[in-house]
N, C-alpha and C positions, 0 to 999 in steps of 0.2 A: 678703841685701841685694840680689841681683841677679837677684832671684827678684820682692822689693816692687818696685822700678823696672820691672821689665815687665810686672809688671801696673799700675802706676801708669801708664805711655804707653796700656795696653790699653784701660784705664779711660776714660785723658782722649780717644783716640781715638773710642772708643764715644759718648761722650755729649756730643763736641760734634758727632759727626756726625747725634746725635740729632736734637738741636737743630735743624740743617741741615736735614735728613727733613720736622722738621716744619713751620718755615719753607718750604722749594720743593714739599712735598706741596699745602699749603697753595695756593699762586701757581698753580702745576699741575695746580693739584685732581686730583690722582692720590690716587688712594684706596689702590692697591697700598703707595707710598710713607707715607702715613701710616699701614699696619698696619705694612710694615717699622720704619718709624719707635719703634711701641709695642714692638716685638722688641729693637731693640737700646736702647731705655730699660732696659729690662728687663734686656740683657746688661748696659748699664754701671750699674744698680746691684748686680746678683751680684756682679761683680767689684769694686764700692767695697765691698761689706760683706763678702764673701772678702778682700779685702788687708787691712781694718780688723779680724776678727775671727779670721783666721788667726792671729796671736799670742794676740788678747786669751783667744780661746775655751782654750787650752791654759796658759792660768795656772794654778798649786796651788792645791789647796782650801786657803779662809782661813774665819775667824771669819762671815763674811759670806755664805760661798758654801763649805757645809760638801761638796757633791757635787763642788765643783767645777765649773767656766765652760761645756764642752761644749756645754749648750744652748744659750747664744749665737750655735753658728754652725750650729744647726739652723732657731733662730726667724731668724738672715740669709737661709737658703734659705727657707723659710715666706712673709717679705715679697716677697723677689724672686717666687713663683710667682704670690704675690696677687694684686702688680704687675700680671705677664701677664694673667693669668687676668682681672682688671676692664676693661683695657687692649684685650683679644681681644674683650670679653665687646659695648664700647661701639663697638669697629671694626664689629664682626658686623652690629648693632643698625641702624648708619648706611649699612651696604651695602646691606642687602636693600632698600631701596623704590628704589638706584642700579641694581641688577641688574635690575630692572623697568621705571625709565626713565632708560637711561642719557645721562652727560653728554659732552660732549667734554673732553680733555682737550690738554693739552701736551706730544705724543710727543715732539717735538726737547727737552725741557726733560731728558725722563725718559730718554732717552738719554746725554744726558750728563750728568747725575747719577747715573746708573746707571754709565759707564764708574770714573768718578771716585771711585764708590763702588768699586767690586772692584780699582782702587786698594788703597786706602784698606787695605781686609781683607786684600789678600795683605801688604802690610807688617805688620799689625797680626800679622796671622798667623804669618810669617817670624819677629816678633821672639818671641813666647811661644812657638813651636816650638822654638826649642833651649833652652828650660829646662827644668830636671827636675823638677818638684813639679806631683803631680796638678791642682792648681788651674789651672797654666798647659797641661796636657795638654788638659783640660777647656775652657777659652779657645781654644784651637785650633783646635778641633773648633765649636765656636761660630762663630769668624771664617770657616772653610770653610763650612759650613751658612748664613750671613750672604752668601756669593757666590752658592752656589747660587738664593739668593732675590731677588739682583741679577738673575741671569740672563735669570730670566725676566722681568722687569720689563726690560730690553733688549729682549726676544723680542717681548714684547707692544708695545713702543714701535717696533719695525722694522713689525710687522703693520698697526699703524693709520698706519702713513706709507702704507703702500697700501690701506688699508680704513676705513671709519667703524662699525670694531665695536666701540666703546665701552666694550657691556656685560664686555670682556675685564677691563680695571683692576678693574673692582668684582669680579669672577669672584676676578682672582688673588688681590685683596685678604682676597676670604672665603676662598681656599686656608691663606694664610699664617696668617691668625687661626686657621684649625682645625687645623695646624697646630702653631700653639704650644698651643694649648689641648689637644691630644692628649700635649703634654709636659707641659705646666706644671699638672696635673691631677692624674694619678696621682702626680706628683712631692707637690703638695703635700697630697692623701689621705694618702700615706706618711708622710712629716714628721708628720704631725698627728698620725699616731697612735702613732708614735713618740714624741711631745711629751705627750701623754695618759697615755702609761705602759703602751703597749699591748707582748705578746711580740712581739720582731722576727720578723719574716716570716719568716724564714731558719730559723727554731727550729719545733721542732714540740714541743710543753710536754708532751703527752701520753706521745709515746716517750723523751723525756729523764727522766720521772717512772717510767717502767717500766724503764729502764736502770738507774734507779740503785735501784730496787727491787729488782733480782736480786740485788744484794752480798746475802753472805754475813751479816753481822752486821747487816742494816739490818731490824728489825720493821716500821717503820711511818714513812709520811712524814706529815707531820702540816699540812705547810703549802709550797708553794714560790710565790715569786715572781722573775720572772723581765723585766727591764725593759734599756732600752737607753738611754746621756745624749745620743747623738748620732746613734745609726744605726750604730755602727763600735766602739764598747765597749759593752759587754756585762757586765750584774750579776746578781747572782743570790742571795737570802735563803732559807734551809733552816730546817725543822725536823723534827728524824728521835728515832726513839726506835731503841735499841740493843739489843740481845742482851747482848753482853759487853762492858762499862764498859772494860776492862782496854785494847781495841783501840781506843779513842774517835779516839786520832792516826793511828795506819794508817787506819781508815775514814774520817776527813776528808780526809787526803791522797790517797785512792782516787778520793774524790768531785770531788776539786777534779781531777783530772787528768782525770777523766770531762768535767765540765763543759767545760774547756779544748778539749778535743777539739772541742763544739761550738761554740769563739770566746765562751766564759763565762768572764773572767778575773776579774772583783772578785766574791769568794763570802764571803758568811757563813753560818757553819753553827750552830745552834744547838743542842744532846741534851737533847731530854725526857726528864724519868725516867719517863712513863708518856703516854698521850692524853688522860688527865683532869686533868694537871697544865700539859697546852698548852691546854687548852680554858679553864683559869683567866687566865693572860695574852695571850690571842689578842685578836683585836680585839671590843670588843661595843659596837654602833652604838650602843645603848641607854644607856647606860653614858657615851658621850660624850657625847650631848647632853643630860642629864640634867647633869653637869658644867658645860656649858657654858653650858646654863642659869643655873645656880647662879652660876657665875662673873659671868656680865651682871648676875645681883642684887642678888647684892654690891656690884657697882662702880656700880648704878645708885639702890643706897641707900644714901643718906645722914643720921647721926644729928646731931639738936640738942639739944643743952646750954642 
């Protein structure tokens, strides 16, 4: 409970001070302040779809959602990175012909929007730092990273009180965008391919498949799949043909302790009686769409009486 409430102020902190960003960016025509601006959009919708889907994602597999919810708080981070990533993508876009002829701006504006901003984060920061759930670990480190980007947007605002260099706002502005786009990038490559059903990075499929080829009783592996719901659990489908039928439970329980080792907890295993009897119920692409053809022509004829 006291976990949602601080990210609920973190949240409503974040994204009214968006708002604000993009309001006096706007009046200021500070270009720094409207990349900040897409930054912490960006923060306060992590964080609204982190508090919203932190429960929801860890509900039981029902009738509905037989894997169970996980991917919901994959595809949260997914949208949050898109966010960024469009958000960088249209700051970028609008700087470079500023960095070429740059405008003036309103350093006294961006001063103190800038103090009131690092305000702002060390509270925001203060209050998510003494919780203990990664999510508000994570926040923290966001709201510090959120000053640091103030800083400089002070720095640059003390500079042009004694200089007319300008081209500094649009400079930082492209800083910050490449910036998040160096995070929100690989972040959301990852997630994707996570989301796809690709092996987690972390596994290497090749040596887990000659691991467990050394057991003793294992002839032949006949098939593995190995996929992730969230980045953080870990599944894994087997098909093995056997030596001696008699050891079928010592060698799944062998297997499964193997797998665990490498952060592979939900495993189904399945024993062929030989490779010519997996090769009759394995997948045949041909086979399905031939079906499913069939299926659409049935449903798409109809008899008259």
């Amino acid at each position: 409970m006291k976990s949602n409430i601080n990210t609920l102020i973190a949240f409503i902190l974040n994204l009214s001070f968006a708002i604000i960003e993009f309001i006096y960016g706007g009046i200021f025509n500070s270009s720094a302040i409207l990349a900040d601006a897409v930054h912490d959009t960006g923060d306060a919708v992590a964080i609204g779809i982190a508090a919203f889907l932190e429960n929801f994602s860890n509900r039981k597999e029902d009738h509905q959602f037989s894997l169970g919810y996980k991917r919901f708080s994959l595809l949260g981070a997914m949208i949050t990175a898109l966010i960024l990533i469009i958000g960088s993508f249209f700051v970028t876009l609008n700087n470079i012909p500023k960095l070429i002829h740059p405008e003036p701006v309103n350093y006294n504006g961006m001063l103190i929007l800038g103090i009131i901003a690092i305000i702002i984060n060390f509270i925001a920061s203060y209050v998510v730092s003494r919780g203990q759930t990664k999510n508000e670990a994570i926040l923290s480190l966001h709201f510090l990273e959120d000053i640091l980007g103030w800083l400089a947007i002070i720095a640059v605002s003390i500079i042009l009180r004694f200089t007319n260099w300008y081209f500094l706002d649009p400079l930082l502005s492209l800083m910050i965008s490449i910036f998040i786009l160096s995070r929100a990038l690989p972040q959301f490559w990852t997630n994707l391919k996570i989301f796809l059903g690709a092996v987690p990075e972390d596994i290497c499929l090749k040596t887990l498949e000659n691991e467990i080829a050394q057991h003793d009783n294992i002839r032949s592996i006949n098939q593995i799949n190995l996929w992730s719901m969230d980045g953080l659990e870990n599944n894994a489908t087997l098909h093995i043909c056997v030596d001696d039928t008699q050891l079928i439970e010592e060698t799944k329980h062998d297997i499964r302790d193997l797998l665990e080792h490498h952060q592979v907890y939900n495993v189904t295993i399945e024993i062929d009686s030989s490779c010519e009897a997996h090769d009759l119920h394995k997948r045949d692409i041909e086979k399905i769409f031939a079906n499913r053809k069939g299926h659409t022509h049935s449903h798409g004829h109809h008899h008259h009486h």
